[in-house]
C-alpha positions as CSV (number, residue, x, y, z in Angstrom):
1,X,32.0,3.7,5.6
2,X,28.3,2.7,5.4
3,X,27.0,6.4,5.5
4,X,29.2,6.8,2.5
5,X,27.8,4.0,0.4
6,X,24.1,4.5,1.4
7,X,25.0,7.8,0.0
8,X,26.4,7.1,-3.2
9,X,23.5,4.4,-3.3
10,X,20.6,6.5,-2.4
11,X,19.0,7.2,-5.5
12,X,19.4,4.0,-6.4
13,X,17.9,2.5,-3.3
14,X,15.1,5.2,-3.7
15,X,14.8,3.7,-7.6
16,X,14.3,-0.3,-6.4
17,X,12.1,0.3,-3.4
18,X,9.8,2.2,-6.2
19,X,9.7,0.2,-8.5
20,X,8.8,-3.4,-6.6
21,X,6.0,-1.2,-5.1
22,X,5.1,-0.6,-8.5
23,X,5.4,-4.2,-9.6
24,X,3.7,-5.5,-6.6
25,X,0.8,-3.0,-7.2
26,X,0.9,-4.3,-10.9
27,X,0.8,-7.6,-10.0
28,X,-2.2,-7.5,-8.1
29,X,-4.1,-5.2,-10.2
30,X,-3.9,-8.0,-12.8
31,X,-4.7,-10.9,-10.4
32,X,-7.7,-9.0,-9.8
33,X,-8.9,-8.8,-13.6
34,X,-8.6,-12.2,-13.6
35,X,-10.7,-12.7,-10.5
36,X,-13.3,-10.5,-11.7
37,X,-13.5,-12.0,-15.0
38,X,-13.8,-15.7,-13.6
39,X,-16.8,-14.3,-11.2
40,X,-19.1,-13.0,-14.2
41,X,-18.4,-16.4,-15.6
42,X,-19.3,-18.2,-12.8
43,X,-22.2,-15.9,-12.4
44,X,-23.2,-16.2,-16.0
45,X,-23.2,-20.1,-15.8
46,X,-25.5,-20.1,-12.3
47,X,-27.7,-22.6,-13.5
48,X,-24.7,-24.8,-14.5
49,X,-22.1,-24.5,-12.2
50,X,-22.7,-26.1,-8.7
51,X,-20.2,-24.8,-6.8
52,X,-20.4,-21.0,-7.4
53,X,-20.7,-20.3,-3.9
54,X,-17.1,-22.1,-3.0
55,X,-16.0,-20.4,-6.2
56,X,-16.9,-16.9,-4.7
57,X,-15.8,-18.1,-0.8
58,X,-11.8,-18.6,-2.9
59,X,-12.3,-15.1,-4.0
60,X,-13.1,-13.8,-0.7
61,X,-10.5,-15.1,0.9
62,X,-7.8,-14.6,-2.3
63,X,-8.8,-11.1,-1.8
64,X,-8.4,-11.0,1.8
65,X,-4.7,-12.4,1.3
66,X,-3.5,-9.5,-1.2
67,X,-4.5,-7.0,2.0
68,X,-2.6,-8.8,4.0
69,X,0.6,-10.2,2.0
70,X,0.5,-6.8,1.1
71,X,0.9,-5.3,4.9
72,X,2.9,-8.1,5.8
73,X,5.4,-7.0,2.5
74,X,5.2,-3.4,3.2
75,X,6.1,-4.3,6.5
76,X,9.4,-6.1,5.7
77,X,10.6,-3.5,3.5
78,X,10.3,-0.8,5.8
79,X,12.0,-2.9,8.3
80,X,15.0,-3.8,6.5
81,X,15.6,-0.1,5.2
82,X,15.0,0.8,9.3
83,X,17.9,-1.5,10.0
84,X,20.1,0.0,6.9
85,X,19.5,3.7,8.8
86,X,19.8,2.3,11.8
87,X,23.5,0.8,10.8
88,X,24.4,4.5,9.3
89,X,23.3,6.1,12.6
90,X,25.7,3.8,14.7
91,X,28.9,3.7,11.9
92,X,27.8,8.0,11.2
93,X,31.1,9.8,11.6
94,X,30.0,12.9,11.3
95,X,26.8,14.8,13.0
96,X,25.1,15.8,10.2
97,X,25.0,12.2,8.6
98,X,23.6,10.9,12.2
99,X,21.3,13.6,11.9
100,X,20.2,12.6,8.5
101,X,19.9,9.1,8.9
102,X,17.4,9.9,12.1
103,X,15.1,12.2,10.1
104,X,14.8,9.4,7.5
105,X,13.7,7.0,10.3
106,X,11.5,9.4,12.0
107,X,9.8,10.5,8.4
108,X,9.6,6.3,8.2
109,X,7.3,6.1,10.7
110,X,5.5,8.8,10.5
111,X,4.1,7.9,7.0
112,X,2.9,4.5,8.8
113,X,1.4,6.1,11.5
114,X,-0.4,7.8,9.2
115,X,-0.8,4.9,6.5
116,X,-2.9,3.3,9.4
117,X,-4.6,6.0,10.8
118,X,-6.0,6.5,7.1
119,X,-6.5,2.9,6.6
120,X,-8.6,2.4,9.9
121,X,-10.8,5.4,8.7
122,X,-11.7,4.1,5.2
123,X,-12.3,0.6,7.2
124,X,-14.9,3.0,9.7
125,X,-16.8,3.9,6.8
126,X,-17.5,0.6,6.0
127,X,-15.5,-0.9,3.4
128,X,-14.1,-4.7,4.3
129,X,-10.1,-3.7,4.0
130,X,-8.1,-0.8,2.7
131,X,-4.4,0.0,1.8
132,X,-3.1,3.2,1.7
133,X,0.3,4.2,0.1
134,X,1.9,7.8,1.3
135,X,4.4,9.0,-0.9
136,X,5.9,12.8,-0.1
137,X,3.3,14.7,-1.8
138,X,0.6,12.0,-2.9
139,X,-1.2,9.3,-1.9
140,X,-2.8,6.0,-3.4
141,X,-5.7,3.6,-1.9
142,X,-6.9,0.6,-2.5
143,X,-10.0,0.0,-1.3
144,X,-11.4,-3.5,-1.0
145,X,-15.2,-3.5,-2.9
146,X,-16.1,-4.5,-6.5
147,X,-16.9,-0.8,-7.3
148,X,-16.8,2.5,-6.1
149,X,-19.5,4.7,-6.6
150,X,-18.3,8.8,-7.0
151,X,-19.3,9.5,-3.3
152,X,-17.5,7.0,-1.9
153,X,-14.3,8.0,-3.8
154,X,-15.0,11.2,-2.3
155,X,-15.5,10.2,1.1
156,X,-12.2,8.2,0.5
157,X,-10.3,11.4,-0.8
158,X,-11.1,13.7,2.1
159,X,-10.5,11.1,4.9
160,X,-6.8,10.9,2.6
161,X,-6.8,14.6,2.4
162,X,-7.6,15.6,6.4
163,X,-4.9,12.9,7.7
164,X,-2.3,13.7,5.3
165,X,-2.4,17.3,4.2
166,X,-1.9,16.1,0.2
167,X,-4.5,17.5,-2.5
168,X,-7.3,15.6,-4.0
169,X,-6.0,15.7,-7.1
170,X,-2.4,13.9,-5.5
171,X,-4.9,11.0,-4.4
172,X,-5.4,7.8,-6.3
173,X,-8.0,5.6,-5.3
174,X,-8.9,2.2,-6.6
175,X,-10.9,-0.8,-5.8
176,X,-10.4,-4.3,-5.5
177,X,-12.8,-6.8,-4.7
C-alpha cells in the first residue's frame, strides 16, 4: 500500500523537496545582502559608530548559524525521506519495489558521503565553512568568505569535479560571508 502511494507521489515528492531547497537557499542568499549592506554601513560610519566590532562579532556568528541550520535542515530532510523508503522496503510486496526503494537509500547516502567529503576539502583549503549540494548531474557550493577571487572558484570547482565526477560547467559556486 505505501509503495503504491510513494509511487503515484514521487514526482511530487521529488517537486517539494526541490523546491524548499530552493526557498531555503533563497532565503539565505537574501539575509546575506542584507548583512553585507549593514557591514559597509557600519564600516562607512567607523568614526561614529562605537560598537562596529560587536556589530561584525553578530555577523560572524549569524553567518556561522546559516552553515549550520543549514546541515542540521539538510539533515532532517534526508532523514525523514530515509524513513518513508525505509517504510516502502518493509510494506514492498513485490521484489522489484524492495529493490527500488534500497537503491534510493543507498544513492541517499552516497550523495552525503560525498557532500562531506567535498565540504571537508573546500574547509582544507582554507575557507571558514562550506556547503555543498549534489544533485544527479550538478553540483552547487556555498562557500563561507565575502568574495571569491577566480582561483579560488577554480580551486573550488576541481575539488567538486574530482569527488563527484560532474563538469565544471554543472558546478555553481557562491560565497557567503
Amino acid at each position: 500500500m505505501m509503495v503504491i502511494v510513494l509511487r503515484e507521489h514521487k514526482k511530487s515528492l521529488l517537486l517539494v523537496t526541490a523546491l524548499l531547497v530552493a526557498v531555503v537557499a533563497g532565503a539565505g542568499i537574501w539575509l546575506s545582502r542584507g548583512d553585507d549592506q549593514q557591514a559597509k554601513a557600519d564600516r562607512s560610519n567607523a568614526m561614529q559608530v562605537t560598537g562596529t566590532v560587536l556589530s561584525e562579532q553578530a555577523s560572524q556568528v549569524m553567518s556561522t548559524d546559516f552553515f549550520t541550520e543549514y546541515r542540521l535542515e539538510r539533515d532532517k530532510m534526508r532523514s525523514e525521506k530515509s524513513d518513508l523508503l525505509r517504510e516502502a522496503m518493509k510494506s514492498a510486496q513485490t521484489e522489484d519495489s524492495r529493490q527500488k526503494a534500497q537503491e534510493s537509500v543507498l544513492k541517499m547516502v552516497q550523495e552525503k558521503q560525498r557532500e562531506a567529503e567535498m565540504e571537508n576539502l573546500i574547509k582544507a583549503r582554507g575557507f571558514a565553512d562550506a556547503l555543498v549540494f549534489y544533485r544527479d548531474q550538478s553540483v552547487s557550493a556555498i562557500v563561507k568568505t565575502s568574495t571569491l577571487s577566480r582561483d579560488e572558484v577554480i580551486q573550488v570547482a576541481d575539488v567538486i569535479s574530482r569527488v563527484s565526477g560532474v563538469k565544471p560547467e554543472d558546478i555553481t559556486i557562491s560565497a557567503k560571508p
